[in-house]
C-alpha positions in Angstrom: 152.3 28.1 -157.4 149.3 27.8 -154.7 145.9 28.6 -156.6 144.3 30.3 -153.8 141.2 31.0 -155.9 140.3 27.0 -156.1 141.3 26.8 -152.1 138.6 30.0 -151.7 136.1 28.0 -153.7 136.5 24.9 -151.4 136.3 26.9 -148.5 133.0 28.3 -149.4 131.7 25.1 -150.0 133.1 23.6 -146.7 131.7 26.4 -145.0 128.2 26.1 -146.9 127.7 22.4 -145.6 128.5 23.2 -142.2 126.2 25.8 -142.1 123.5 23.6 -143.2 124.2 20.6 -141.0 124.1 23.0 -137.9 120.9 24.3 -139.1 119.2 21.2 -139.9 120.2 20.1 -136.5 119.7 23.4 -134.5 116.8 25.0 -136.2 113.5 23.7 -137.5 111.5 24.9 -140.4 108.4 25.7 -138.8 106.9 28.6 -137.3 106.7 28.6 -133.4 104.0 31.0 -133.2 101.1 29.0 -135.1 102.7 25.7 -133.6 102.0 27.0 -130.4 98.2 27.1 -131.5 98.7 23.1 -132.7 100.3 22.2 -129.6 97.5 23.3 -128.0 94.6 22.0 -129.6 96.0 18.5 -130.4 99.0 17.8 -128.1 98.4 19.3 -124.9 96.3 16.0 -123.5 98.7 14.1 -123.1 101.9 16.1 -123.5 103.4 18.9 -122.0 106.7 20.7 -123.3 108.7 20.4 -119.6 107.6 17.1 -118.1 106.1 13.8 -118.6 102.2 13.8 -118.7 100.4 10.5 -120.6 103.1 10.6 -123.2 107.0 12.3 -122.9 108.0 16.1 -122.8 108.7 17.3 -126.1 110.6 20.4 -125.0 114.0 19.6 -127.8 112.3 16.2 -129.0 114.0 16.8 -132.4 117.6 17.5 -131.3 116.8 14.4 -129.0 115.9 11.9 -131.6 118.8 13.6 -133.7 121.6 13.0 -131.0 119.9 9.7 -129.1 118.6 7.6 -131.8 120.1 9.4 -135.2 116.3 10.1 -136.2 115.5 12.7 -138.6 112.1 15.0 -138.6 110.9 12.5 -141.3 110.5 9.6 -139.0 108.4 12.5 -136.2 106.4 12.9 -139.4 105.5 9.4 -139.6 105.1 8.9 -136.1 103.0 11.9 -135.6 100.2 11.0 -138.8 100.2 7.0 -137.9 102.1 5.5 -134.9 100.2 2.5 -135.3 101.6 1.7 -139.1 105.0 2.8 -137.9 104.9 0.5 -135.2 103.2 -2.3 -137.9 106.7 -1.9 -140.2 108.6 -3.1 -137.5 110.3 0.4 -136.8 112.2 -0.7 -133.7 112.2 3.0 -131.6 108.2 3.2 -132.5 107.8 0.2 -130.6 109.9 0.3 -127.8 108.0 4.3 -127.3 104.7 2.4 -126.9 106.1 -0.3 -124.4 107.7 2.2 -122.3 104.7 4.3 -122.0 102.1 1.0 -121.0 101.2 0.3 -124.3 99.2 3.9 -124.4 98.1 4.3 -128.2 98.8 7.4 -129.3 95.7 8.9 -131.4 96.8 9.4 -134.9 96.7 12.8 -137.0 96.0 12.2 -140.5 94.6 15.6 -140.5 98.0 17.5 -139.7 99.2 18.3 -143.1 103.7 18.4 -143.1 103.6 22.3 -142.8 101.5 21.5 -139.8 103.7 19.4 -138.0 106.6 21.2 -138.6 105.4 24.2 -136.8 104.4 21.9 -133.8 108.4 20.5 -134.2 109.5 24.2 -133.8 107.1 25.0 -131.0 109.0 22.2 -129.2 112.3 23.5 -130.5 112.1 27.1 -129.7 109.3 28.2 -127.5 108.0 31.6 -127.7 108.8 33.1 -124.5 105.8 33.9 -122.3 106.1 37.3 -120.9 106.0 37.3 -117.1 102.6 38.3 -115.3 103.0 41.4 -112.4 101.2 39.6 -109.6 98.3 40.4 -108.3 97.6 43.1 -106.4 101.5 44.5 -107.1 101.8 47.6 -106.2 102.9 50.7 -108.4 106.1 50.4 -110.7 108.8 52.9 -109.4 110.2 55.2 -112.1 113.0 52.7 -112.4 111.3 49.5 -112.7 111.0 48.1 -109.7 108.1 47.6 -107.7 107.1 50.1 -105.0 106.5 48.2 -101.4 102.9 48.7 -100.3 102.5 51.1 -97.5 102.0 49.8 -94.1 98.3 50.4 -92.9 99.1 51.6 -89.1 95.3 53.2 -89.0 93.7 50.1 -88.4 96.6 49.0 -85.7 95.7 52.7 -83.8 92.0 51.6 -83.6 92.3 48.5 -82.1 94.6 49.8 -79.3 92.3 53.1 -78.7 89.3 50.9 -78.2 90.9 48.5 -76.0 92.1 51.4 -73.8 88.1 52.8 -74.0 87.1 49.4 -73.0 89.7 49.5 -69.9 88.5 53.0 -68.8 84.9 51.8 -68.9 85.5 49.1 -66.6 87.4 50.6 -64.1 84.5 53.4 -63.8 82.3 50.5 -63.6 83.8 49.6 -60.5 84.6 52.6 -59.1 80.7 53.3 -59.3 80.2 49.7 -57.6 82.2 50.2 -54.7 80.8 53.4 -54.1 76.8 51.2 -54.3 78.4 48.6 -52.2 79.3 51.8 -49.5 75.9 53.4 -50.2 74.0 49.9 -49.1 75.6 50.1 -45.7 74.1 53.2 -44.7 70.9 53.8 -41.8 70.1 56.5 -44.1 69.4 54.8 -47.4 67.6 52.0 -45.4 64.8 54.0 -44.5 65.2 55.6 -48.0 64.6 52.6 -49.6 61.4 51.0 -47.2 59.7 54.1 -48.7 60.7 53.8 -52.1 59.2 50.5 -52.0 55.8 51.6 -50.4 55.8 54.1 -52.8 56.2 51.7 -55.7 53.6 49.4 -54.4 50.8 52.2 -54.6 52.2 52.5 -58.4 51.0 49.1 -59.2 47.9 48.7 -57.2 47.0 52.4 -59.0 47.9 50.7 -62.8 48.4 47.1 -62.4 45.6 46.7 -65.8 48.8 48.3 -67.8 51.0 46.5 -65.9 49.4 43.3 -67.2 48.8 44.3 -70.7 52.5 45.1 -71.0 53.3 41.8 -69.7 50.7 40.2 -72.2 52.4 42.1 -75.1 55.6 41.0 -74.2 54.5 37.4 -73.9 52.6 37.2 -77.3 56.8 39.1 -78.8 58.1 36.0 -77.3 55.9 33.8 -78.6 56.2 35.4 -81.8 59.7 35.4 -81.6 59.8 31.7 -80.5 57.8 30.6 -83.1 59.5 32.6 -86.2 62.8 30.9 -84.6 61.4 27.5 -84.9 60.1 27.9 -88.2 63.6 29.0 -89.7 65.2 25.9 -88.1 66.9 23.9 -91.0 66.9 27.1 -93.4 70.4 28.1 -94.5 70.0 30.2 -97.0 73.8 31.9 -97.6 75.4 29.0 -95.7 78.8 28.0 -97.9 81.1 26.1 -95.9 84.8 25.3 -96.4 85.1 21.9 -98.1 88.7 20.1 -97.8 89.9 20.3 -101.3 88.9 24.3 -102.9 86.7 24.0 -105.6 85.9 26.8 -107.6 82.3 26.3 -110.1 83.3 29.9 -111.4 86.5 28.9 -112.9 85.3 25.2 -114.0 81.3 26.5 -114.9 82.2 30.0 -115.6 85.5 29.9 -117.5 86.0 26.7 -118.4 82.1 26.5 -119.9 82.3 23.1 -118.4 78.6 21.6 -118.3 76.8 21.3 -114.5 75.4 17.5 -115.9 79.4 16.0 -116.8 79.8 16.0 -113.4 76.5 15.8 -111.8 75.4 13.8 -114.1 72.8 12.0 -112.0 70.9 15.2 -111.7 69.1 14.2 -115.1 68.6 10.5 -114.6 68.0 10.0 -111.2 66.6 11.2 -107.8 69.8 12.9 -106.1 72.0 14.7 -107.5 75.2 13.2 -106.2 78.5 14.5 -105.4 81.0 12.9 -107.9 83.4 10.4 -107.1 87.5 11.8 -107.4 87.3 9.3 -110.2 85.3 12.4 -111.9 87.8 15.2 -111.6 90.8 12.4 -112.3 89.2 12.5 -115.9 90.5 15.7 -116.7 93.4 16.5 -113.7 94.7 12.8 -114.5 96.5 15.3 -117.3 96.1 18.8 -115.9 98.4 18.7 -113.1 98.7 23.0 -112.8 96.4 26.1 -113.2 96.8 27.7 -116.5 93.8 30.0 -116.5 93.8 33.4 -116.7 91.0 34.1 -114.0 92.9 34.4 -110.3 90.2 35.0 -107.6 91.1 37.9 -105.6 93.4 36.7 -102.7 94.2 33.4 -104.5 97.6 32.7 -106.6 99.0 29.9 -109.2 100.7 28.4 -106.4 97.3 27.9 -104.4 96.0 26.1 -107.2 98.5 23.8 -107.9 98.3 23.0 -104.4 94.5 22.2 -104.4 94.9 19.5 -107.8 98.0 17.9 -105.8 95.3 17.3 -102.8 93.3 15.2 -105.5 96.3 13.1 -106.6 96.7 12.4 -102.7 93.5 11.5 -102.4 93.2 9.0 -105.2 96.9 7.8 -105.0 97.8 8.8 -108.8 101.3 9.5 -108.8 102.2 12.2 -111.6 106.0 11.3 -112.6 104.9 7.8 -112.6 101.8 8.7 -114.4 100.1 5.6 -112.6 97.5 4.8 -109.4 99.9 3.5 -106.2 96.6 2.1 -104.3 96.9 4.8 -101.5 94.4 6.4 -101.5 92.9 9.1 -98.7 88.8 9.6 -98.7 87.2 12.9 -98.8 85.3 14.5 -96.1 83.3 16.9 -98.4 80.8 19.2 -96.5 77.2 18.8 -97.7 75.8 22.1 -98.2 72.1 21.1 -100.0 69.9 18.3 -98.1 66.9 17.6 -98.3 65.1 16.4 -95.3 63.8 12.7 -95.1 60.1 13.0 -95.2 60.6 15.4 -98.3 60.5 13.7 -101.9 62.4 15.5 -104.2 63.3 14.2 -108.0 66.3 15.7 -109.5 65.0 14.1 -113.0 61.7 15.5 -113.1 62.4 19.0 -112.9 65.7 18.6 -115.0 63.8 16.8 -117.8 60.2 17.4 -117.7 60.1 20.6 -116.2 63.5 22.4 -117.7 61.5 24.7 -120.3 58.5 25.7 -117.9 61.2 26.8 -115.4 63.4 28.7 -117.1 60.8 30.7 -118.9 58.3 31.1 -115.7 62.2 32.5 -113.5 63.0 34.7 -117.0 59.4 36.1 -116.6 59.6 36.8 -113.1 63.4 38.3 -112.8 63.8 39.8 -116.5 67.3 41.5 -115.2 68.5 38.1 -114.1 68.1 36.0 -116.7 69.1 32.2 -116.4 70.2 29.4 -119.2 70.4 26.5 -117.5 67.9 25.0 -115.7 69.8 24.3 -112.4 70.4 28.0 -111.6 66.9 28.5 -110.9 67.2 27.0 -107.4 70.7 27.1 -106.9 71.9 30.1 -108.2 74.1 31.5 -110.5 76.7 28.5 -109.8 78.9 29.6 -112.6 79.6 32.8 -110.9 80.3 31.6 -107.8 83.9 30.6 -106.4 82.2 29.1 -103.0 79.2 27.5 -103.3 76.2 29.0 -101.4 72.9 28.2 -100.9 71.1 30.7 -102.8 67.8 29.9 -101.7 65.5 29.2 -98.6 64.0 25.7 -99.5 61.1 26.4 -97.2 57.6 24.4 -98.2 56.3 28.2 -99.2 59.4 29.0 -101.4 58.2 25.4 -103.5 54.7 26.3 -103.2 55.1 29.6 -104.5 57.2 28.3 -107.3 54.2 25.5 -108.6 51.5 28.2 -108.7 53.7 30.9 -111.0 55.2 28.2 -113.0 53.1 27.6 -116.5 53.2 23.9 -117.8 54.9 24.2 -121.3 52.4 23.3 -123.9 54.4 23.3 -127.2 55.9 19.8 -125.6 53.8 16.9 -127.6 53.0 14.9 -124.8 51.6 17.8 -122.4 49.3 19.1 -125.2 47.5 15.7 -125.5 47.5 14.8 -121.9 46.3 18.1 -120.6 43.9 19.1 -123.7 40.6 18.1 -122.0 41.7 20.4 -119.0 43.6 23.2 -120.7 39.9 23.9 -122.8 38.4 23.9 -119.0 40.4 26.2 -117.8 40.2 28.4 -120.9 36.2 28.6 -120.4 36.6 29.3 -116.6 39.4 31.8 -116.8 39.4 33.3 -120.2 41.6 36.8 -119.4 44.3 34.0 -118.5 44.0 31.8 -122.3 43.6 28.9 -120.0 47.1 28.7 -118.7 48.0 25.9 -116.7 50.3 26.1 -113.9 51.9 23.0 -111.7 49.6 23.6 -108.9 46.6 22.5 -111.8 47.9 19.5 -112.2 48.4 18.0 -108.6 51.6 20.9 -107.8 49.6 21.4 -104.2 49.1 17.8 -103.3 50.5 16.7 -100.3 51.2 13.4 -101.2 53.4 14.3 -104.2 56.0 15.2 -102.0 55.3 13.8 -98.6 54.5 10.0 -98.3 
C-alpha cells in the first residue's frame, strides 16, 4: 500500500527548495527604495543602471554573475568593500573586470555595511519605476486621460494678413496722389502759382532770417549732441548675450547644481584674466554625465535638447562614450566672447577677487539692500546663477569704475589694511569726523590714472 502521507511530505520539501533556489536567484534581499539613495551617492560616477559609463551597467548584475560566472552576492560583497584585495587573492573574474575596463581602480567602500550593499544589489535587480513626467507646456488632460491638443492661435495669422493688405492700400494711394502731382506740375496755371509762392517765401526769410538761424544753431548743437553721446557709447554693450556654439546654461550648473564660479574659472583668483575654460574642464564631470537629469527645464527647452548639447562636447573633444575613451578627433570651439576689456585698460581679475572680495560685497549690499549678492563676481557681472544666457549686466564705462572706487569702503578688520593704512585712516578721521574716517578706494590711489592705464 502507497503511503501518500510520506510522498506529501517529500513533495513539500521538493517544492520548499525550489521555491528558495528561484528566489535566491530571482529576488534580492534588499530594499530598492533606500538602494536607490546608495546608488546615487556612491555609484552613479562611474556606473549607470542601462549602459556602460567608467565601469559596466549594473541593471541585473546579480542574475548576471549568477548565470555567466556561477557568482553568488558574497563575491559582489567582497568586490564592492575591496576590489583591490579580491584581485590580490588571485580571484580570477576580479581581475580579468579590471583589465577589461583599462586597469580603472575601482574606489573601495569599507563604509558600506552588508545591509547597505544589499539594498544597492536590489536597486540593480528591481528598479523602482520612475513615474513618467507630462511635458512641458502639455496642455489640459481630457476627462478620459488623454491630452487635449492645444488650440490653434489663428488671431495672430488675421493680423499679419490685415496689415499687409493696410500697407497695400497705402501704397496704391500713394501713387494715385503722385500721379495726380506729376499732372499738377504740368500745368501754366500752377507755374505762375508757384513763382509767387516763392517770392512770397523769400520775404518770409529776409523778415525772420535771425530765427531762421537760431533754429538752425539749435539743431546743429542736437546733432552735435547726438553725435557725441553716440561716440561715447561706442564699445558699451550692456544687455549684449550672444549665441555661443555649444548652449550653456550658468542657471542650471551655478544655480542648481551650486557649482562654484572659481572650479571653472579658476584663473579669476590667481591671475589677470579670467579665462574661458578649456573642454578639458567640462570633460571632468560630462566624461560621466552623458544626459540631463535635472529637474529645472528652461521654458522652451526639453531633455532631448540637452542631451544634444553634452554630445556637441564629446564631438568636440573626440571622447567616444560606448568606448569610454579619447579617438584624437577633435573639433575646436568658436566660443563668442561677450566681456573684453579693451587694450589700453589694465584690469586684475585677482585683485578684486582676493583683496577686494569683502569691501565689495558689503559696499554693493549697502547700496542695493533688495539685491543682495554672495559671491563676489556678481557684483559686476550679475546674477550669473540666475541666468540661462549670459548677458552683460553692466556698462563697463570709466565712470561706472569710478563710481564704484569712491562708494567702495576699504575693509579694515583685514590685518594687513589696518596696519598699512593706520597713519591715514587717523587723518581722515580728524579731517572728516561725521564719516569715522572711512577710507574708500579712491583714498588710496582708486582715481589714479596710471593704475589702470599705462
Amino acid at each position: 500500500m502507497i503511503s501518500w502521507r510520506k510522498h506529501y511530505k517529500k513533495t513539500l520539501i521538493a517544492i520548499g527548495m525550489l521555491l528558495s533556489t528561484s528566489a535566491s536567484i530571482y529576488g534580492q534581499d534588499g530594499d530598492p527604495k533606500a538602494g536607490e539613495t546608495l546608488f546615487k551617492a556612491n555609484c552613479t560616477a562611474c556606473h549607470a543602471l542601462d549602459k556602460q559609463v567608467v565601469g559596466p551597467a549594473l541593471k541585473g548584475v546579480v542574475e548576471r554573475l549568477k548565470s555567466e560566472q556561477g557568482l553568488d552576492t558574497e563575491w559582489l560583497h567582497k568586490w564592492i568593500k575591496d576590489n583591490k584585495a579580491l584581485r590580490a587573492s588571485g580571484d580570477k573574474y576580479a581581475n580579468e573586470v579590471f583589465e577589461k575596463f583599462n586597469k580603472t581602480e575601482m574606489q573601495v567602500f569599507p563604509n558600506l555595511s552588508d545591509a547597505d550593499i544589499d539594498n544597492i544589489l536590489a536597486y540593480t535587480t528591481n528598479p523602482p519605476v520612475e513615474e513618467p513626467k507630462p511635458a512641458a507646456g502639455a496642455g489640459a488632460a481630457n476627462a478620459d486621460g488623454t491630452a487635449a491638443a492645444a488650440p490653434v492661435d489663428k488671431s495672430v495669422t488675421t493680423i499679419m494678413i490685415i496689415s499687409l493688405l493696410a500697407i497695400a492700400g497705402l501704397l496704391v494711394w500713394i501713387l494715385l496722389k503722385l500721379r495726380q502731382l506729376v499732372k499738377l506740375g504740368q500745368s501754366d496755371e500752377l507755374s505762375d502759382y508757384n513763382q509767387s509762392k516763392v517770392k512770397s517765401f523769400s520775404e518770409i526769410y529776409e523778415k525772420y532770417h535771425m530765427v531762421g538761424k537760431g533754429l538752425l544753431a539749435v539743431l546743429a548743437i542736437l546733432a552735435a549732441y547726438g553725435v557725441w553721446n553716440w561716440i561715447m557709447w561706442i564699445g558699451v554693450y550692456k544687455g549684449y548675450k550672444p549665441e555661443q556654439p555649444i548652449y550653456f546654461s550658468h542657471k542650471i550648473h551655478a544655480g542648481e547644481q551650486k557649482i562654484d564660479c572659481q572650479l571653472c574659472h579658476s584663473s579669476a583668483k590667481y591671475g589677470k584674466v579670467s579665462e574661458i575654460p578649456s573642454m578639458n574642464v567640462c570633460m571632468n564631470c560630462h566624461r560621466t554625465i552623458s544626459e540631463y537629469k535635472g529637474k529645472y527645464m528652461e521654458p522652451g527647452k526639453d531633455k532631448a535638447f540637452y542631451d544634444g548639447e553634452i554630445q556637441k562636447i564629446y564631438a568636440a573633444t573626440g571622447w567616444d562614450p560606448a568606448a569610454q575613451k579619447y579617438t584624437g578627433k577633435t573639433e575646436p570651439v568658436e566660443w563668442t566672447r561677450i566681456h573684453n576689456m579693451p587694450d589700453f585698460v589694465y584690469f586684475n581679475h585677482s585683485q578684486h577677487v582676493v583683496a577686494g572680495e569683502k569691501a565689495i560685497i558689503n559696499s554693493f549690499n549697502k547700496k542695493n539692500p533688495d539685491s543682495k549678492i554672495d559671491v563676489v563676481c556678481k557684483a559686476c557681472h550679475g546674477k550669473i546663477d540666475t541666468m540661462n544666457v549670459v548677458q552683460m549686466a553692466n556698462d563697463f564705462t570709466m565712470g561706472w569704475c569710478i563710481e564704484c572706487h569712491r562708494t567702495t569702503e576699504i575693509d579694515m578688520t583685514n590685518g594687513y589694511n589696518k596696519d598699512y593704512f593706520k597713519n591715514l585712516h587717523d587723518k581722515l578721521k580728524k579731517q572728516y569726523p561725521q564719516d569715522g574716517g572711512k577710507i574708500t578706494v579712491d583714498a588710496i590711489g582708486g582715481l589714479e590714472c596710471g593704475k589702470c592705464h599705462y
